[in-house]
C-alpha positions as CSV (number, residue, x, y, z in Angstrom):
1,X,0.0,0.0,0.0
2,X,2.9,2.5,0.9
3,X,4.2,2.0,-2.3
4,X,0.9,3.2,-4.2
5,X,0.5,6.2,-2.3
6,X,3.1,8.8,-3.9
7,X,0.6,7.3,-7.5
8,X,-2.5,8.2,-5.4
9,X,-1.1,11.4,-4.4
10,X,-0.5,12.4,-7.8
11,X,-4.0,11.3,-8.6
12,X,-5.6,13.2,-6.5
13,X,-3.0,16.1,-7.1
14,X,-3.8,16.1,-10.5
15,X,-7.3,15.7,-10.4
16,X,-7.5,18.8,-7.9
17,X,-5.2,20.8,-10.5
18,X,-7.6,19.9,-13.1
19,X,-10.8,20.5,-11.3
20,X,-9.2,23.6,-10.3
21,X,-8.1,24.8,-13.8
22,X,-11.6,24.2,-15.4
23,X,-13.5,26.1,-12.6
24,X,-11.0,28.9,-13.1
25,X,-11.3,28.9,-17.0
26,X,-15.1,28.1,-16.8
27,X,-15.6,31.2,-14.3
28,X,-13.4,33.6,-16.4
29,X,-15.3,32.4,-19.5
30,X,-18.9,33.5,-17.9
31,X,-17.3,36.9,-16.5
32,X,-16.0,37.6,-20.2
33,X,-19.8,36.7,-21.5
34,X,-21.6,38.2,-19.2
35,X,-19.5,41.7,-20.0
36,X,-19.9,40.9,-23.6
37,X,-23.7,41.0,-22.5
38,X,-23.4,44.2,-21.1
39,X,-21.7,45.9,-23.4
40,X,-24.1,45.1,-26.0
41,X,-27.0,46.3,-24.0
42,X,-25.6,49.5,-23.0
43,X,-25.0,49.7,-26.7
44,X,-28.3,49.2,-27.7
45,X,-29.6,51.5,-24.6
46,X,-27.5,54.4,-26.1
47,X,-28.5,54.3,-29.3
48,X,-32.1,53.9,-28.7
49,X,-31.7,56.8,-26.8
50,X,-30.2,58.5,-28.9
51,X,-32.4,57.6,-32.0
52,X,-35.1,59.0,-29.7
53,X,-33.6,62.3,-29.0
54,X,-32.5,62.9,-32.8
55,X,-36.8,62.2,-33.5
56,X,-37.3,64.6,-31.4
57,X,-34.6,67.1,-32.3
58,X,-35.9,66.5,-36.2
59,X,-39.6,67.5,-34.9
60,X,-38.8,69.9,-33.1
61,X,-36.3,71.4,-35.8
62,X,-38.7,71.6,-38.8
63,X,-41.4,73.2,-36.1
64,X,-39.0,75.7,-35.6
65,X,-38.4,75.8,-39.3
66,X,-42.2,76.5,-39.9
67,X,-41.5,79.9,-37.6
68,X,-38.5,81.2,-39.6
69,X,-35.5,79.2,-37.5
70,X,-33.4,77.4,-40.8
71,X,-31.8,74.0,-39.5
72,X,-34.4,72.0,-41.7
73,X,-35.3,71.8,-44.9
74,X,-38.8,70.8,-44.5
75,X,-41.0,72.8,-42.2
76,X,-43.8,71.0,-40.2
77,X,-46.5,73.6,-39.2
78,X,-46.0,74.5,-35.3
79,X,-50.2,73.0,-35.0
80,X,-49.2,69.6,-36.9
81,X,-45.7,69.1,-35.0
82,X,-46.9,69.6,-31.3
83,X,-48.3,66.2,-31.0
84,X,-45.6,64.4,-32.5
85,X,-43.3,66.2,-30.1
86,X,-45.3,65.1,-27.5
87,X,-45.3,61.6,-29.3
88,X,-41.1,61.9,-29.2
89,X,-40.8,63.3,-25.4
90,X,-42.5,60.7,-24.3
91,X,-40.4,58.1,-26.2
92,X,-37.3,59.3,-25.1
93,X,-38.5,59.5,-21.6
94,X,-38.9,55.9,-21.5
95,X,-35.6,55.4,-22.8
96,X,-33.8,57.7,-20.6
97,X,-34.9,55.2,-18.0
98,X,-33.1,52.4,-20.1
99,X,-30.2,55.1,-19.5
100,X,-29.7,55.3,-15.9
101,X,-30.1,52.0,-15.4
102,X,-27.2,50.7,-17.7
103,X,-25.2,53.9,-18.6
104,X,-21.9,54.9,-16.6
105,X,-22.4,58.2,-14.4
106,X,-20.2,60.4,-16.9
107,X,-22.9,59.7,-19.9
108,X,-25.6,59.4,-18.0
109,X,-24.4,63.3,-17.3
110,X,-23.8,63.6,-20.9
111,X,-27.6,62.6,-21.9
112,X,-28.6,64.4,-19.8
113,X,-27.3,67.9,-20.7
114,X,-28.2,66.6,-24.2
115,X,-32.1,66.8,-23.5
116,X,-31.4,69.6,-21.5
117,X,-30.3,71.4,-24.8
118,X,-33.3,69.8,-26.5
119,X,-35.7,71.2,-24.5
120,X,-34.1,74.9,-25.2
121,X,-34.6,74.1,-28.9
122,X,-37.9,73.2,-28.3
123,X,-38.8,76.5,-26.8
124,X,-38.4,78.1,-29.9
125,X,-40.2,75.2,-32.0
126,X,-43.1,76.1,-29.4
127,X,-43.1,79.9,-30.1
128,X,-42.0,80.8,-26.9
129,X,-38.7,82.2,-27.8
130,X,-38.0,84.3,-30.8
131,X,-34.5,85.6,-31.2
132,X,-32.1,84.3,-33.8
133,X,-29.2,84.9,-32.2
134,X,-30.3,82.6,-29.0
135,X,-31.5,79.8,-31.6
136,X,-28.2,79.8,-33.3
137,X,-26.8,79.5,-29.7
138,X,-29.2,76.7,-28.7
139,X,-28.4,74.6,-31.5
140,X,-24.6,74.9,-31.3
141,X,-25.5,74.1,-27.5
142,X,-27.3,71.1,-28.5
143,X,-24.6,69.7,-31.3
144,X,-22.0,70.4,-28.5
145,X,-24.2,68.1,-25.6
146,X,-24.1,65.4,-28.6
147,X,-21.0,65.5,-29.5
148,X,-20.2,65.0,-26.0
149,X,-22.6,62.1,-25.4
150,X,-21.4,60.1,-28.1
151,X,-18.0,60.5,-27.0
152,X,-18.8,59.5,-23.7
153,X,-20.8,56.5,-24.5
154,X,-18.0,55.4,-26.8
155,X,-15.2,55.8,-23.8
156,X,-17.7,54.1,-22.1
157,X,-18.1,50.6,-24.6
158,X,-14.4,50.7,-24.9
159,X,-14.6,52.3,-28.5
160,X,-11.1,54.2,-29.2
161,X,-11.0,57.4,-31.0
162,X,-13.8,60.0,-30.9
163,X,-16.5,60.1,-33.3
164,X,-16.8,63.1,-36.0
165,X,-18.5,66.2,-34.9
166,X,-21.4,67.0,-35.6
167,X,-20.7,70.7,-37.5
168,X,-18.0,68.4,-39.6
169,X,-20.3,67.7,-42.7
170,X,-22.5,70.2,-44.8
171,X,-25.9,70.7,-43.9
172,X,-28.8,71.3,-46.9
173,X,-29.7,74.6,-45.3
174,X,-26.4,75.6,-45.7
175,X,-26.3,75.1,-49.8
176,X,-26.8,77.6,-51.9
177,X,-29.8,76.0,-54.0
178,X,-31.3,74.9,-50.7
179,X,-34.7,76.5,-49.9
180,X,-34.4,79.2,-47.8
């Protein structure tokens, strides 16, 4: 028996390495996948969210377009476009809460400011504010809290290198032969 038992010791060694080894790579394996999981759902979260907000910014835009305020092409009438901006708030208040469940603090901060900004914009798509100068303002504003959310959300699902700005592209209101 005495001579078995350095060959039972390295049994049981060497089933104990391997059990150990398989629960180690097994639990790193299900960490990896759940992150994977994650990721992809704070993915999806952002942009729905942000699909949301640009509705809303696009509604709000040709409202504001209808009252003089050029950043669309094609104006909705201020009567037509109030209850599809109600339509759009509410959507993107239901995936805001998508947003602070999932989202890291910083772009949860980010979307935040971003329909922030919105809502500015939407004061003038509303007719209660009137002054070019603060619309120009309130859209930069807005393009800006964008710019910033993207980048954040990006950081944030381990994407490297920013994504373009949003002023880096031509707009149609900014072509000659676009209506004016």
């Amino acid at each position: 028996m005495w001579d078995q038992l350095p060959a039972l010791a390295g049994v049981v060694v060497g089933a104990a390495g391997s059990y150990l080894a398989t629960s180690l790579t097994e639990r790193s394996r299900w960490r990896r996948a759940k992150a994977e999981r994650w990721d992809q759902k704070r993915l999806d979260t952002y942009a729905s969210y942000a699909n949301a907000l640009k509705h809303q910014i696009n509604i709000a835009q040709r409202m504001s377009a209808a009252r003089g305020f050029h950043h669309a092409v094609d104006p909705l009438p201020p009567e037509e476009g109030l209850a599809q901006l109600v339509e759009a708030e509410a959507r993107r208040a239901a995936e805001w809460e998508s947003v602070l469940l999932v989202g890291d603090a910083e772009t949860i901060g980010a979307a935040r400011t971003w329909h922030e900004a919105v809502w500015n914009v939407e004061l003038y798509a509303r007719g209660r504010k009137e002054d070019q100068a603060g619309w120009e303002k309130s859209v930069a504003r807005m393009s800006e809290a964008r710019d910033a959310f993207y980048a954040l959300a990006r950081r944030d699902l381990g994407i490297t290198g920013p994504p373009p700005p949003s002023g880096s592209w031509p707009r149609p209101w900014q072509h000659e032969d676009a209506p004016g």
